[in-house]
C-alpha positions in Angstrom: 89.1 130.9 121.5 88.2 127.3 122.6 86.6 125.0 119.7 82.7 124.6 120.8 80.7 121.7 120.9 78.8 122.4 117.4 75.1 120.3 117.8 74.2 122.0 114.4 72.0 120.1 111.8 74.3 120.7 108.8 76.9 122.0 108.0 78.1 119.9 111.5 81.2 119.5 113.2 84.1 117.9 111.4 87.1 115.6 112.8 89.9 117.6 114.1 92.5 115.1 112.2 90.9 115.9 109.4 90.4 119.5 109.5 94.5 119.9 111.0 95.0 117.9 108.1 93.6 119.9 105.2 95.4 123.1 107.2 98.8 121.4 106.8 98.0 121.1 103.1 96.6 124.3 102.4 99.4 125.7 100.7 101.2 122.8 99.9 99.2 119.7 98.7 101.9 116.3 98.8 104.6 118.6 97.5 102.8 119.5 94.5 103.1 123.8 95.3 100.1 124.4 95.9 96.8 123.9 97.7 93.9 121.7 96.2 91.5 124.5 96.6 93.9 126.0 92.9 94.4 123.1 91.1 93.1 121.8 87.8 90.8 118.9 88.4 91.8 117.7 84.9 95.4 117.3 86.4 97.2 114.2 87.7 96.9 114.7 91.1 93.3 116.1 91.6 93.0 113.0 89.3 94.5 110.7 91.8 92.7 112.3 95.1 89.2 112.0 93.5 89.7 108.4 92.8 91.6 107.9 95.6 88.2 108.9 97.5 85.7 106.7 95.3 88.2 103.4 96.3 88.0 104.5 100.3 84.2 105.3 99.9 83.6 101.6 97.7 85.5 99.8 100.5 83.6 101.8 104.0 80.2 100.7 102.8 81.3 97.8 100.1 80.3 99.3 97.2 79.9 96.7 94.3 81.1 97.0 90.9 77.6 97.3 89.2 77.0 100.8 91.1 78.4 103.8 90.6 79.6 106.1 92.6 79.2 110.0 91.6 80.1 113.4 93.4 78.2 116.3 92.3 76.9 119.4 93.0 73.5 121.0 94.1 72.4 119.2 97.4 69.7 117.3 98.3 67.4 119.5 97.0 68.5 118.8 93.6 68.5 115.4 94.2 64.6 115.9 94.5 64.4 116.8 90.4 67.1 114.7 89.2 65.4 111.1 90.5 62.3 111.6 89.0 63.9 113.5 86.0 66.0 109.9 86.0 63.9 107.3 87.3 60.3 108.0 85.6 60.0 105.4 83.0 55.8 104.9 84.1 55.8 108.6 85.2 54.5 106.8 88.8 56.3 106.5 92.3 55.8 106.2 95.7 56.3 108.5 98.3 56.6 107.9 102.3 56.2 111.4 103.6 58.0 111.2 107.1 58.8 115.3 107.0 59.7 118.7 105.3 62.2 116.8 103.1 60.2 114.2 102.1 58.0 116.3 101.5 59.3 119.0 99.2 60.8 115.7 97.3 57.4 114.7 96.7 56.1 118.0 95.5 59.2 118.1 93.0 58.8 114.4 91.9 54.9 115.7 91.0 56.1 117.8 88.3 57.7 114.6 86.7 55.3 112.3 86.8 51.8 110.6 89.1 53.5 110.6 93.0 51.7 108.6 95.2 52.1 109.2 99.0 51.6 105.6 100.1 52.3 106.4 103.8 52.3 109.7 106.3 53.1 110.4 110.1 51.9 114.2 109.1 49.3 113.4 111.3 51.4 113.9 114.5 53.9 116.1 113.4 56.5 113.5 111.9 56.6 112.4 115.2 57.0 108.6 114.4 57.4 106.6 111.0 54.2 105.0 109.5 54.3 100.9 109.5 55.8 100.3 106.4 55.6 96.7 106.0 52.3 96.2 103.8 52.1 99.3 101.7 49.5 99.9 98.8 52.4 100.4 96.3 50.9 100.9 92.8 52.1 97.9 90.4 53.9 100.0 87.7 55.6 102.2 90.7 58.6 103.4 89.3 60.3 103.1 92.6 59.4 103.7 96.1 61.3 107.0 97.7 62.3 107.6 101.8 64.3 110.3 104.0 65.8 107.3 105.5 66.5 110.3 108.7 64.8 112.8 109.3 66.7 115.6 110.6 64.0 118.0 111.5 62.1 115.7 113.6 64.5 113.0 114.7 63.3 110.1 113.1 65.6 107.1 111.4 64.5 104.2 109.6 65.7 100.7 111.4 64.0 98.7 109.3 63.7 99.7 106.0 60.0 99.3 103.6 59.1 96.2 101.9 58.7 97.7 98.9 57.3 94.5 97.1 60.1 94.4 94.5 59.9 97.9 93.6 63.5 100.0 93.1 64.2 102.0 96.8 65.9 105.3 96.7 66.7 106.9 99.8 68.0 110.6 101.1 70.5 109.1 103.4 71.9 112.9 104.0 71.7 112.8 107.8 72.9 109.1 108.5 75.1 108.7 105.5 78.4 107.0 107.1 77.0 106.9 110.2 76.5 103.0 109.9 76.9 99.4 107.7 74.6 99.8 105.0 73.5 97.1 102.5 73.9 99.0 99.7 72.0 96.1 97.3 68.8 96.9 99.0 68.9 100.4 97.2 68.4 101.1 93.6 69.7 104.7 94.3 71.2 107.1 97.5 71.8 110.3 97.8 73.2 112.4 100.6 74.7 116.0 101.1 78.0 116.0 102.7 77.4 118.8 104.9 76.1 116.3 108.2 78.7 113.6 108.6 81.1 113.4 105.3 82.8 117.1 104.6 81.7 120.7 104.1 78.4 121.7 102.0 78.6 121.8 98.3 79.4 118.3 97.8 76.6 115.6 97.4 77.6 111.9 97.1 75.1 109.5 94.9 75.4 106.1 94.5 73.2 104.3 91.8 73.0 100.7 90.3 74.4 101.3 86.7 71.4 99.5 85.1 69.2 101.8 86.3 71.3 105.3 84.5 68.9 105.5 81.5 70.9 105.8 78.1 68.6 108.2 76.5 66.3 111.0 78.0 63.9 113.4 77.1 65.7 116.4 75.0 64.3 118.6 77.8 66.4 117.0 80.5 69.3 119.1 80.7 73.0 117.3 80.3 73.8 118.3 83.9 70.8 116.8 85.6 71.1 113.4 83.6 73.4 110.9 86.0 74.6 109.5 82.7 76.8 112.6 82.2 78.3 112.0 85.5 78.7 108.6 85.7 80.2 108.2 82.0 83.0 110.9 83.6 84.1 110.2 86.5 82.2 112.8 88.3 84.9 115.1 86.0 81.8 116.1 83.5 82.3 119.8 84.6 84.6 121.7 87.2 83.7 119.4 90.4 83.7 121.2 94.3 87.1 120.1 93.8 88.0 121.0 97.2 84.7 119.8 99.2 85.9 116.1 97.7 89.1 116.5 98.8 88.3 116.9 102.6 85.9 113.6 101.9 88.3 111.9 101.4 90.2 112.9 104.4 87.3 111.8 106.5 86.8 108.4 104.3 90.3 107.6 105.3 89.6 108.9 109.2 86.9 106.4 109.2 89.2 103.8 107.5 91.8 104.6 110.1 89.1 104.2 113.0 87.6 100.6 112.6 85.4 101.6 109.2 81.5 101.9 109.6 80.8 98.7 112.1 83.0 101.1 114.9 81.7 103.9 114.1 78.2 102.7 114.6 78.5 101.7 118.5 80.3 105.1 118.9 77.1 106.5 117.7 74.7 104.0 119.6 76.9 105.2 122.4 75.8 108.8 122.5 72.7 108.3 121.4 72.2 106.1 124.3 73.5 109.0 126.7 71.4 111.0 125.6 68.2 109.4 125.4 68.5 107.9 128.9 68.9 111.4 130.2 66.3 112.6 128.5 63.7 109.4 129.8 64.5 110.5 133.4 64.6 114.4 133.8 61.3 115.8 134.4 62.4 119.2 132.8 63.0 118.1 129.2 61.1 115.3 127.0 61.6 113.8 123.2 59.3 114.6 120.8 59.1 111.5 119.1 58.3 107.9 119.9 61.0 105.9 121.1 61.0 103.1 118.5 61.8 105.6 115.7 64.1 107.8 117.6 67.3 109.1 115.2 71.2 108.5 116.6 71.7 111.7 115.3 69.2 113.9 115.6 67.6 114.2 118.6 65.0 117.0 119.2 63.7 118.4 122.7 61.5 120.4 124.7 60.6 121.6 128.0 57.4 122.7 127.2 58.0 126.2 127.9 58.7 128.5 125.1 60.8 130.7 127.6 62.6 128.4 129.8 63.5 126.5 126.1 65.2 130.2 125.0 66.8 130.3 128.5 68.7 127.1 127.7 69.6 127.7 124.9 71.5 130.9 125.8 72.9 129.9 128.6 73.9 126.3 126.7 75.4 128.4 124.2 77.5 130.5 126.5 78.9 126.7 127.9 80.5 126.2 124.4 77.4 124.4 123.3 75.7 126.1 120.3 73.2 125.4 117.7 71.1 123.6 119.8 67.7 125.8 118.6 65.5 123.2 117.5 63.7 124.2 113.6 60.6 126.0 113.3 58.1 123.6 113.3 59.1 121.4 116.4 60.5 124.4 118.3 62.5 124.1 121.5 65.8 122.5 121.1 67.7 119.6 118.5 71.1 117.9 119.6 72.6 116.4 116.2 75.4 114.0 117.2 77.0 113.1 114.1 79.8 111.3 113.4 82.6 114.1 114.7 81.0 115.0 117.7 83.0 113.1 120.4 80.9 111.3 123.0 82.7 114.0 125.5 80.6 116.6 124.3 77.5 114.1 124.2 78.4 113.7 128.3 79.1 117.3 128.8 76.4 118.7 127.1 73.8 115.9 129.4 75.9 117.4 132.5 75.3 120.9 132.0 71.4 120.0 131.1 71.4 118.4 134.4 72.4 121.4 136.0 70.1 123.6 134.5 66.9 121.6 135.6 68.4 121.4 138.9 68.6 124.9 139.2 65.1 125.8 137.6 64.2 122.9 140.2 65.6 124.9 143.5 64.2 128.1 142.4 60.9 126.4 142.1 
Protein backbone atom coordinates (compact mmCIF):
# COMPACT_ATOMS: atom_id res chain seq x y z
CA UNK A 1 0.00 0.00 0.00
CA UNK A 2 0.89 3.64 -0.88
CA UNK A 3 2.25 5.82 2.16
CA UNK A 4 -0.86 8.37 3.02
CA UNK A 5 -0.72 11.91 3.65
CA UNK A 6 -0.89 11.65 7.65
CA UNK A 7 -2.56 15.39 8.88
CA UNK A 8 -2.61 13.81 12.38
CA UNK A 9 -1.97 16.01 15.53
CA UNK A 10 0.67 13.74 17.17
CA UNK A 11 2.22 11.19 16.69
CA UNK A 12 2.60 12.96 12.91
CA UNK A 13 4.34 12.03 9.88
CA UNK A 14 7.97 11.51 9.96
CA UNK A 15 10.79 12.20 7.05
CA UNK A 16 11.10 9.30 4.85
CA UNK A 17 15.14 9.66 4.96
CA UNK A 18 14.88 9.32 8.28
CA UNK A 19 12.46 6.60 8.75
CA UNK A 20 14.50 4.42 5.54
CA UNK A 21 17.27 5.28 7.61
CA UNK A 22 16.45 3.80 11.06
CA UNK A 23 15.16 0.55 8.74
CA UNK A 24 18.66 0.18 7.39
CA UNK A 25 19.83 0.11 10.91
CA UNK A 26 17.48 -1.91 12.51
CA UNK A 27 19.45 -4.89 12.80
CA UNK A 28 22.69 -3.58 12.33
CA UNK A 29 23.50 -0.12 14.08
CA UNK A 30 27.18 1.27 12.37
CA UNK A 31 28.48 -2.22 12.44
CA UNK A 32 28.03 -2.63 16.06
CA UNK A 33 25.55 -6.26 15.62
CA UNK A 34 22.85 -5.10 16.59
CA UNK A 35 19.97 -2.63 16.52
CA UNK A 36 19.76 0.43 18.97
CA UNK A 37 16.32 -0.59 20.07
CA UNK A 38 18.94 -3.76 22.27
CA UNK A 39 21.60 -1.86 23.34
CA UNK A 40 22.94 -0.78 26.70
CA UNK A 41 22.50 2.93 26.99
CA UNK A 42 25.46 2.75 29.50
CA UNK A 43 27.61 1.54 26.35
CA UNK A 44 29.98 3.43 24.07
CA UNK A 45 27.96 3.83 21.36
CA UNK A 46 24.41 4.63 22.67
CA UNK A 47 26.90 6.96 24.60
CA UNK A 48 28.14 8.51 21.42
CA UNK A 49 24.49 8.68 19.59
CA UNK A 50 22.83 10.48 22.56
CA UNK A 51 25.53 13.11 22.60
CA UNK A 52 25.76 13.06 19.20
CA UNK A 53 22.01 14.38 19.28
CA UNK A 54 22.43 17.06 22.19
CA UNK A 55 25.53 18.73 19.71
CA UNK A 56 22.99 18.61 16.50
CA UNK A 57 20.07 19.90 18.70
CA UNK A 58 22.58 22.85 20.58
CA UNK A 59 23.67 23.88 17.00
CA UNK A 60 19.67 23.87 15.04
CA UNK A 61 18.44 26.32 17.58
CA UNK A 62 22.01 27.64 19.18
CA UNK A 63 21.68 26.37 22.36
CA UNK A 64 24.21 28.21 24.80
CA UNK A 65 26.34 26.71 27.27
CA UNK A 66 24.46 28.01 30.41
CA UNK A 67 21.30 25.70 29.37
CA UNK A 68 20.95 22.38 29.42
CA UNK A 69 19.59 20.20 27.37
CA UNK A 70 17.68 16.96 28.75
CA UNK A 71 15.60 14.00 27.15
CA UNK A 72 13.25 12.38 29.32
CA UNK A 73 10.28 10.58 29.57
CA UNK A 74 6.50 11.20 30.40
CA UNK A 75 5.29 13.88 27.88
CA UNK A 76 3.97 17.05 28.12
CA UNK A 77 1.71 16.15 30.61
CA UNK A 78 4.39 15.51 32.96
CA UNK A 79 5.94 18.48 32.17
CA UNK A 80 2.75 20.13 33.76
CA UNK A 81 3.94 18.71 37.56
CA UNK A 82 7.59 18.88 37.11
CA UNK A 83 7.71 22.97 36.39
CA UNK A 84 5.92 23.87 39.24
CA UNK A 85 7.36 20.96 41.32
CA UNK A 86 10.81 22.81 39.99
CA UNK A 87 10.15 26.37 39.53
CA UNK A 88 7.94 27.29 42.79
CA UNK A 89 10.29 29.20 44.98
CA UNK A 90 7.10 31.96 45.92
CA UNK A 91 4.62 29.08 45.32
CA UNK A 92 3.07 31.97 42.69
CA UNK A 93 2.95 31.91 38.68
CA UNK A 94 1.20 33.04 35.94
CA UNK A 95 -0.85 31.35 33.71
CA UNK A 96 -2.07 32.39 29.99
CA UNK A 97 -4.81 29.92 29.35
CA UNK A 98 -5.02 29.84 25.44
CA UNK A 99 -6.65 25.99 25.53
CA UNK A 100 -7.07 22.31 26.88
CA UNK A 101 -3.23 22.23 27.46
CA UNK A 102 -2.84 25.28 29.09
CA UNK A 103 -5.31 24.52 30.85
CA UNK A 104 -4.79 21.15 32.51
CA UNK A 105 -1.13 22.82 33.09
CA UNK A 106 -2.70 25.30 35.10
CA UNK A 107 -4.88 22.93 37.09
CA UNK A 108 -1.56 20.82 37.86
CA UNK A 109 0.58 23.97 38.62
CA UNK A 110 -2.48 24.73 41.40
CA UNK A 111 -1.51 21.85 43.36
CA UNK A 112 2.04 23.37 43.79
CA UNK A 113 1.53 26.54 44.57
CA UNK A 114 -1.01 30.20 44.01
CA UNK A 115 -1.63 30.02 39.86
CA UNK A 116 -2.77 33.07 38.58
CA UNK A 117 -4.53 33.06 35.08
CA UNK A 118 -3.39 36.50 34.00
CA UNK A 119 -5.00 36.19 30.50
CA UNK A 120 -7.86 33.87 28.67
CA UNK A 121 -9.43 33.66 25.02
CA UNK A 122 -11.85 30.82 26.85
CA UNK A 123 -14.26 33.29 26.02
CA UNK A 124 -14.49 32.41 22.33
CA UNK A 125 -13.41 29.01 22.35
CA UNK A 126 -9.53 29.55 22.17
CA UNK A 127 -10.33 31.04 19.08
CA UNK A 128 -7.62 33.93 19.24
CA UNK A 129 -4.71 34.75 21.83
CA UNK A 130 -5.50 37.44 24.49
CA UNK A 131 -3.18 40.82 24.07
CA UNK A 132 -0.37 39.90 25.94
CA UNK A 133 1.54 42.98 26.05
CA UNK A 134 0.54 44.73 29.46
CA UNK A 135 -0.35 41.83 31.74
CA UNK A 136 -1.22 42.13 35.60
CA UNK A 137 1.64 39.73 36.41
CA UNK A 138 1.89 39.44 40.29
CA UNK A 139 5.41 40.90 41.47
CA UNK A 140 6.82 37.66 43.24
CA UNK A 141 5.48 35.53 40.01
CA UNK A 142 7.56 32.73 39.90
CA UNK A 143 7.44 32.71 36.19
CA UNK A 144 4.94 33.28 33.58
CA UNK A 145 3.80 29.94 31.63
CA UNK A 146 2.37 29.63 27.60
CA UNK A 147 1.33 26.79 25.04
CA UNK A 148 3.38 28.78 22.72
CA UNK A 149 0.78 26.49 19.93
CA UNK A 150 -2.01 25.39 20.36
CA UNK A 151 -2.73 22.28 18.65
CA UNK A 152 -6.43 21.83 19.36
CA UNK A 153 -7.45 25.17 18.29
CA UNK A 154 -4.75 26.39 15.82
CA UNK A 155 -3.29 29.15 17.51
CA UNK A 156 0.69 30.12 17.59
CA UNK A 157 2.28 32.81 19.50
CA UNK A 158 4.20 35.46 16.93
CA UNK A 159 5.00 37.58 19.43
CA UNK A 160 5.81 36.29 22.55
CA UNK A 161 4.45 38.11 26.32
CA UNK A 162 6.19 40.84 27.91
CA UNK A 163 6.47 39.17 30.91
CA UNK A 164 7.94 42.28 32.86
CA UNK A 165 11.15 40.44 33.76
CA UNK A 166 9.59 37.39 35.03
CA UNK A 167 11.22 33.79 33.90
CA UNK A 168 8.94 32.40 30.61
CA UNK A 169 8.45 28.75 30.23
CA UNK A 170 6.73 27.54 27.30
CA UNK A 171 5.12 24.00 25.84
CA UNK A 172 6.71 24.42 22.52
CA UNK A 173 5.32 20.63 21.72
CA UNK A 174 3.55 21.55 18.52
CA UNK A 175 6.09 24.08 16.93
CA UNK A 176 9.22 22.80 18.50
CA UNK A 177 11.80 22.78 15.26
CA UNK A 178 9.45 24.15 13.25
CA UNK A 179 11.31 27.69 13.35
CA UNK A 180 14.55 29.97 14.77
CA UNK A 181 13.94 30.37 18.26
CA UNK A 182 15.68 32.76 20.66
CA UNK A 183 16.19 30.42 23.19
CA UNK A 184 17.53 33.33 25.86
CA UNK A 185 14.04 34.71 26.00
CA UNK A 186 13.03 31.35 27.80
CA UNK A 187 13.92 30.32 31.30
CA UNK A 188 12.52 26.80 30.47
CA UNK A 189 10.88 24.67 27.14
CA UNK A 190 9.48 21.73 26.92
CA UNK A 191 8.01 19.73 23.98
CA UNK A 192 6.99 16.05 23.26
CA UNK A 193 8.62 14.62 20.27
CA UNK A 194 5.64 13.04 18.92
CA UNK A 195 4.64 16.43 16.36
CA UNK A 196 7.69 17.38 14.52
CA UNK A 197 11.02 15.74 16.27
CA UNK A 198 10.59 11.59 16.41
CA UNK A 199 8.02 9.08 17.71
CA UNK A 200 6.10 9.53 21.22
CA UNK A 201 7.86 8.69 24.41
CA UNK A 202 10.53 11.12 24.11
CA UNK A 203 10.20 14.75 25.56
CA UNK A 204 13.01 17.27 24.95
CA UNK A 205 13.57 20.11 27.80
CA UNK A 206 15.75 22.78 27.64
CA UNK A 207 16.33 24.88 30.89
CA UNK A 208 18.90 27.67 31.96
CA UNK A 209 21.10 25.79 34.51
CA UNK A 210 20.68 28.53 37.17
CA UNK A 211 17.33 28.03 37.40
CA UNK A 212 17.77 23.69 38.25
CA UNK A 213 17.28 24.22 42.05
CA UNK A 214 20.05 22.31 44.17
CA UNK A 215 17.79 21.16 46.85
CA UNK A 216 14.01 20.29 46.95
CA UNK A 217 11.41 19.40 49.14
CA UNK A 218 12.07 15.56 50.39
CA UNK A 219 8.63 14.93 48.82
CA UNK A 220 9.73 15.69 45.31
CA UNK A 221 10.60 12.51 43.95
CA UNK A 222 14.35 12.03 42.34
CA UNK A 223 12.77 11.45 38.92
CA UNK A 224 10.65 14.59 38.69
CA UNK A 225 13.62 16.81 39.98
CA UNK A 226 15.56 18.19 36.54
CA UNK A 227 18.61 18.10 38.76
CA UNK A 228 18.72 14.30 38.39
CA UNK A 229 18.65 14.66 34.77
CA UNK A 230 20.70 17.37 34.06
CA UNK A 231 23.65 16.17 36.59
CA UNK A 232 23.43 12.78 34.09
CA UNK A 233 23.33 13.31 30.92
CA UNK A 234 19.76 12.50 30.50
CA UNK A 235 21.44 8.77 31.51
CA UNK A 236 19.82 9.02 35.32
CA UNK A 237 17.75 5.91 34.45
CA UNK A 238 17.18 3.61 31.18
CA UNK A 239 16.33 6.55 28.63
CA UNK A 240 13.59 5.79 25.36
CA UNK A 241 16.83 4.88 24.17
CA UNK A 242 15.51 4.25 20.81
CA UNK A 243 12.91 7.38 20.46
CA UNK A 244 16.40 9.50 20.85
CA UNK A 245 17.93 7.74 18.47
CA UNK A 246 15.49 8.60 15.58
CA UNK A 247 15.87 12.43 17.00
CA UNK A 248 18.75 12.46 16.08
CA UNK A 249 18.22 11.26 12.68
CA UNK A 250 15.81 13.99 12.12
CA UNK A 251 18.26 16.73 13.93
CA UNK A 252 20.74 15.75 11.29
CA UNK A 253 17.83 15.74 8.37
CA UNK A 254 17.25 19.29 9.39
CA UNK A 255 21.05 19.97 9.51
CA UNK A 256 21.25 18.43 6.12
CA UNK A 257 18.26 20.62 4.82
CA UNK A 258 19.34 24.40 5.47
CA UNK A 259 18.73 24.07 9.58
CA UNK A 260 15.63 25.92 11.20
CA UNK A 261 15.77 29.35 9.00
CA UNK A 262 14.79 26.79 5.74
CA UNK A 263 12.68 24.91 7.36
CA UNK A 264 10.62 27.91 8.46
CA UNK A 265 9.64 29.26 4.79
CA UNK A 266 8.88 25.62 3.92
CA UNK A 267 6.33 25.84 6.62
CA UNK A 268 5.19 29.49 5.85
CA UNK A 269 4.85 27.94 2.49
CA UNK A 270 2.04 25.48 3.32
CA UNK A 271 0.62 27.35 5.61
CA UNK A 272 0.13 29.91 3.15
CA UNK A 273 -1.54 27.26 0.70
CA UNK A 274 -3.68 26.49 2.85
CA UNK A 275 -4.97 29.43 4.41
CA UNK A 276 -5.54 31.18 1.02
CA UNK A 277 -7.66 28.31 0.08
CA UNK A 278 -9.46 28.33 2.87
CA UNK A 279 -10.17 32.58 2.67
CA UNK A 280 -11.75 31.97 -0.70
CA UNK A 281 -14.00 28.73 -0.73
CA UNK A 282 -17.39 29.33 0.44
CA UNK A 283 -17.73 25.62 1.63
CA UNK A 284 -15.06 25.61 4.37
CA UNK A 285 -13.99 28.54 6.94
CA UNK A 286 -11.12 28.77 9.88
CA UNK A 287 -12.04 28.87 13.12
CA UNK A 288 -9.80 31.20 14.38
CA UNK A 289 -8.74 34.81 13.69
CA UNK A 290 -6.27 35.28 11.24
CA UNK A 291 -3.60 37.15 13.17
CA UNK A 292 -3.16 34.13 15.55
CA UNK A 293 -3.48 31.46 12.99
CA UNK A 294 -0.89 28.30 13.75
CA UNK A 295 1.63 27.05 10.60
CA UNK A 296 0.81 23.84 11.81
CA UNK A 297 -2.27 23.38 12.89
CA UNK A 298 -4.94 24.54 11.07
CA UNK A 299 -8.60 23.67 12.07
CA UNK A 300 -11.81 23.81 9.83
CA UNK A 301 -15.37 23.64 9.24
CA UNK A 302 -18.11 23.70 6.90
CA UNK A 303 -20.63 24.29 9.22
CA UNK A 304 -22.49 21.15 8.72
CA UNK A 305 -21.91 18.38 11.08
CA UNK A 306 -22.72 15.93 8.14
CA UNK A 307 -21.20 17.30 5.12
CA UNK A 308 -17.87 17.75 7.66
CA UNK A 309 -18.18 13.59 8.21
CA UNK A 310 -18.66 13.34 4.41
CA UNK A 311 -15.21 14.88 3.88
CA UNK A 312 -13.64 13.34 5.96
CA UNK A 313 -14.41 9.89 4.63
CA UNK A 314 -14.11 10.48 1.37
CA UNK A 315 -10.68 12.63 2.21
CA UNK A 316 -9.61 9.64 3.87
CA UNK A 317 -10.28 7.23 1.07
CA UNK A 318 -7.82 9.92 -1.20
CA UNK A 319 -4.88 8.85 1.15
CA UNK A 320 -5.59 11.75 3.32
CA UNK A 321 -6.34 10.70 6.99
CA UNK A 322 -6.59 12.09 10.31
CA UNK A 323 -8.12 15.10 9.31
CA UNK A 324 -11.13 14.79 12.20
CA UNK A 325 -10.84 17.88 13.95
CA UNK A 326 -10.91 17.24 18.32
CA UNK A 327 -13.91 17.29 20.17
CA UNK A 328 -14.36 20.58 21.18
CA UNK A 329 -13.89 22.48 17.72
CA UNK A 330 -15.38 19.59 15.69
CA UNK A 331 -15.25 19.38 11.95
CA UNK A 332 -11.87 18.94 10.64
CA UNK A 333 -7.75 19.89 11.63
CA UNK A 334 -4.89 19.81 8.91
CA UNK A 335 -1.55 19.61 11.05
CA UNK A 336 1.31 20.37 8.62
CA UNK A 337 4.37 19.68 10.49
CA UNK A 338 7.65 19.65 9.51
CA UNK A 339 7.51 16.12 7.42
CA UNK A 340 4.53 16.72 5.67
CA UNK A 341 5.86 17.79 2.11
CA UNK A 342 4.09 20.82 0.64
CA UNK A 343 2.82 18.13 -2.08
CA UNK A 344 0.52 16.84 0.21
CA UNK A 345 -0.38 20.50 1.47
CA UNK A 346 -1.33 21.09 -2.57
CA UNK A 347 -2.99 17.81 -2.97
CA UNK A 348 -4.90 17.74 -0.08
CA UNK A 349 -6.25 21.89 -1.12
CA UNK A 350 -6.95 20.08 -4.67
CA UNK A 351 -9.07 17.40 -3.59
CA UNK A 352 -10.95 19.99 -1.03
CA UNK A 353 -11.56 21.95 -4.12
CA UNK A 354 -13.23 19.18 -5.72
CA UNK A 355 -15.43 18.30 -3.06
CA UNK A 356 -17.10 21.85 -2.73
CA UNK A 357 -17.31 21.86 -6.36
CA UNK A 358 -19.23 18.82 -6.34
CA UNK A 359 -21.50 19.61 -3.19
CA UNK A 360 -21.70 22.99 -5.30
CA UNK A 361 -23.31 21.27 -8.66
CA UNK A 362 -25.54 19.03 -6.75
CA UNK A 363 -26.87 22.13 -5.07
Amino acid sequence: MARVYNFSAGPAMLPEEVLKQAADEMMDYQGSGMSVMEMSHRGKVYDAIIKDAEKDLRELIGIPDDYAVMFLQGGGSTQFAMVPMNLMKNHKAAYIITGQWAKKAFSEGKKYGDCVAVASSADRNFAYLPDCSDLDIPEDADYVYICENNTIYGTEYMELPNTKGHILVADVSSNFLSRPIDITKYGLIFAGAQKNVGPAGVTIVIMRKDLIPEELPESVPTMLQYKTHADKGSLYNTPPAYNIYVCGLVFKWLLRNGGLEAMAKKNETKAKIFYDYLDSSKMFHGTVDKKDRSFMNAPFVTGDEELDKEFIKAAEAKGFVSLKGHRTVGGMRASMYNAMPQEGVEKLVAFMKEFEEAHTEEK
